[in-house]
Wavefront OBJ file of the C-alpha trace (Angstrom):
o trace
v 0.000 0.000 0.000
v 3.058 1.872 0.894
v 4.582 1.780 -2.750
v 0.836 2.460 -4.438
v 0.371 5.699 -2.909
v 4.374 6.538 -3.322
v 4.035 6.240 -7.402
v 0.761 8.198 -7.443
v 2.631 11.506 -5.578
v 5.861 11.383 -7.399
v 4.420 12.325 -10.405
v 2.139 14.927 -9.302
v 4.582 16.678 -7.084
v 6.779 16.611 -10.380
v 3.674 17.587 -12.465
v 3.159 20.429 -9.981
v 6.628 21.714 -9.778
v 7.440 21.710 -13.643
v 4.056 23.543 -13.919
v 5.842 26.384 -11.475
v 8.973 25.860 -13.231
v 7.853 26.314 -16.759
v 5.543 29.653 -15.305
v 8.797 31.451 -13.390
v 11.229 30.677 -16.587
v 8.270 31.626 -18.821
v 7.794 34.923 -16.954
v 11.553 35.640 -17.155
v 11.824 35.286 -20.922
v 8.754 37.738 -21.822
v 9.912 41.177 -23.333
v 8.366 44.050 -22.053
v 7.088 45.665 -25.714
v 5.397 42.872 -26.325
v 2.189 43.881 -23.913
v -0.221 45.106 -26.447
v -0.516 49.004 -25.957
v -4.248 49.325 -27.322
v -5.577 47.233 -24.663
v -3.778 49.172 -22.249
v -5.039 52.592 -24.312
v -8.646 51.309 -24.476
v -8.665 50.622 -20.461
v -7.736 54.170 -20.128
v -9.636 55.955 -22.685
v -12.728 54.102 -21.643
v -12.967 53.317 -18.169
v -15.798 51.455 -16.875
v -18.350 52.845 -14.248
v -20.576 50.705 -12.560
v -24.179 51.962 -13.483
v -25.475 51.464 -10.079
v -23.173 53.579 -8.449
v -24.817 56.836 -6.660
v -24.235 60.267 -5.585
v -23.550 60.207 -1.164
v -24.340 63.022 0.701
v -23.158 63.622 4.542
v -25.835 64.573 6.635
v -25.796 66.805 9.841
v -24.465 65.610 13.105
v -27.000 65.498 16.029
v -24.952 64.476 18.974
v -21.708 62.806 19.474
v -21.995 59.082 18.931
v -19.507 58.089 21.365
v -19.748 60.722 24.379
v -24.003 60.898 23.588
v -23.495 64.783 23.854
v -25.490 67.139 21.538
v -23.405 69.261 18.961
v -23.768 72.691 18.704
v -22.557 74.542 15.713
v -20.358 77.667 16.769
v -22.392 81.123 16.865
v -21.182 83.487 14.702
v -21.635 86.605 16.374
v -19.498 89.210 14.637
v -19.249 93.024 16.193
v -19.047 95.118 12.999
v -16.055 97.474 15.086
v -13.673 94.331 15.334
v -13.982 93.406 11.663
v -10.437 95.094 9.550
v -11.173 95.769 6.323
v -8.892 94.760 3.570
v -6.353 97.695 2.442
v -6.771 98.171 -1.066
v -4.860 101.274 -1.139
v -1.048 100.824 -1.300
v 0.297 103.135 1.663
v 3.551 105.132 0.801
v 6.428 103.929 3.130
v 5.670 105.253 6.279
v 7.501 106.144 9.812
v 6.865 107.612 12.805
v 10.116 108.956 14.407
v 8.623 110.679 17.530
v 7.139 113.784 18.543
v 8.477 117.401 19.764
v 6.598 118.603 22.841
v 6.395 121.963 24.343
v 5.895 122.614 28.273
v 3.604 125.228 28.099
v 1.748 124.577 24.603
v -0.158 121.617 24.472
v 0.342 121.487 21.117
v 3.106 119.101 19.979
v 5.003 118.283 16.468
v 5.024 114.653 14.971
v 8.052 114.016 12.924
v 7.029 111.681 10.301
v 8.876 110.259 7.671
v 6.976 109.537 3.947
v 8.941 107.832 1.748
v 12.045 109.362 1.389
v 11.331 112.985 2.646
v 10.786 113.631 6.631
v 7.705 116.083 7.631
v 6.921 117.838 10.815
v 3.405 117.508 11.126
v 0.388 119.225 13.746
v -3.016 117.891 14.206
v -4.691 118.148 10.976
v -1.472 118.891 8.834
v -1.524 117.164 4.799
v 2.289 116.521 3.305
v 1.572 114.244 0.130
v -1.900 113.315 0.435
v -1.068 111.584 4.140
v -2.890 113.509 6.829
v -2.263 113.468 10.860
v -5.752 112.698 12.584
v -4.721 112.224 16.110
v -1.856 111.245 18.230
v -1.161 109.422 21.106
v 1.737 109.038 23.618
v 3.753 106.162 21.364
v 1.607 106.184 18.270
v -0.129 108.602 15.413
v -3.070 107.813 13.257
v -2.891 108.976 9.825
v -4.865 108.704 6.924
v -4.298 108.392 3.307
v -6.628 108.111 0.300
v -9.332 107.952 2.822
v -8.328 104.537 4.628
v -6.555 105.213 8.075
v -3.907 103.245 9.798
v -2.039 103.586 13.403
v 1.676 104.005 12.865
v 4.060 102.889 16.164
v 6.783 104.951 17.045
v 9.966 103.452 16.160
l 1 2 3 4 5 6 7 8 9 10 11 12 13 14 15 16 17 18 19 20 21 22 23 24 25 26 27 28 29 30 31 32 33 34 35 36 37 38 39 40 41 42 43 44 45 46 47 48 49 50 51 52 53 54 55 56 57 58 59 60 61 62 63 64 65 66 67 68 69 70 71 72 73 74 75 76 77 78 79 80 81 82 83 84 85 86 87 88 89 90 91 92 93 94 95 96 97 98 99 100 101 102 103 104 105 106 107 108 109 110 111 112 113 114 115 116 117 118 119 120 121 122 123 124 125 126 127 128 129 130 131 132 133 134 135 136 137 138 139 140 141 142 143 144 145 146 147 148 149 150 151 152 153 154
């Protein structure tokens, strides 16, 4: 019984491995132009979509599914007075150098520089469309094509 099974698996573990054999040295021997390009063109041009496949939309989140607590979306309340607005108007170079004060006047002289060229300005003073509006100990506020911007000393 011994030898019966014996000459039945010799020849289909041989069978088996010269099947894997022939595959790997097969596999080894193939050139790489000769995969047909207009299958591989035709797959591309033309990909296949499954017809029943469907549009998914998320839908709005109740409460957390874990913790069990109920979401609440963020309030968006915006003060109108914090809100910047975007400077469309390109300022000249400006900056503030300090400020010239007299004991007995109250009124005091801003030195300024605009681009190049350095101004002594007063309250209310225009050099090249740039105006002084009001000062401060450290800082001026100027304004220029109507926009206005705080300026630190520096």
């Amino acid at each position: 019984m011994k030898n019966k099974n014996l000459y039945v698996l010799i020849p289909v573990v041989l069978i088996i491995w010269g099947v894997l054999g022939f595959k790997f040295f097969n596999s080894l021997s193939k050139d790489i132009n000769s995969i047909s390009t207009n299958s591989l063109q035709e797959t591309i041009q033309n990909p296949k979509i499954p017809r029943n496949l469907r549009m998914l939309k998320l839908r709005d989140i109740d409460k957390d599914p874990f913790l069990g607590l109920s979401y609440q979306k963020p309030s968006r309340n915006y003060n109108n007075h914090h809100v910047k607005k975007i400077s469309r108007i390109e300022w000249p170079p400006i900056t503030y150098l300090g400020s010239i004060e007299d004991a007995s006047d109250s009124n005091s002289i801003h030195i300024i520089k605009v681009g190049r060229s350095q101004f002594l300005f007063e309250n209310g003073d225009i050099h090249l469309e740039v105006k002084l509006i009001r000062t401060f100990k450290n800082k001026v506020r100027l304004s220029y094509k109507g926009e206005s911007k705080v300026f630190i000393k520096s």
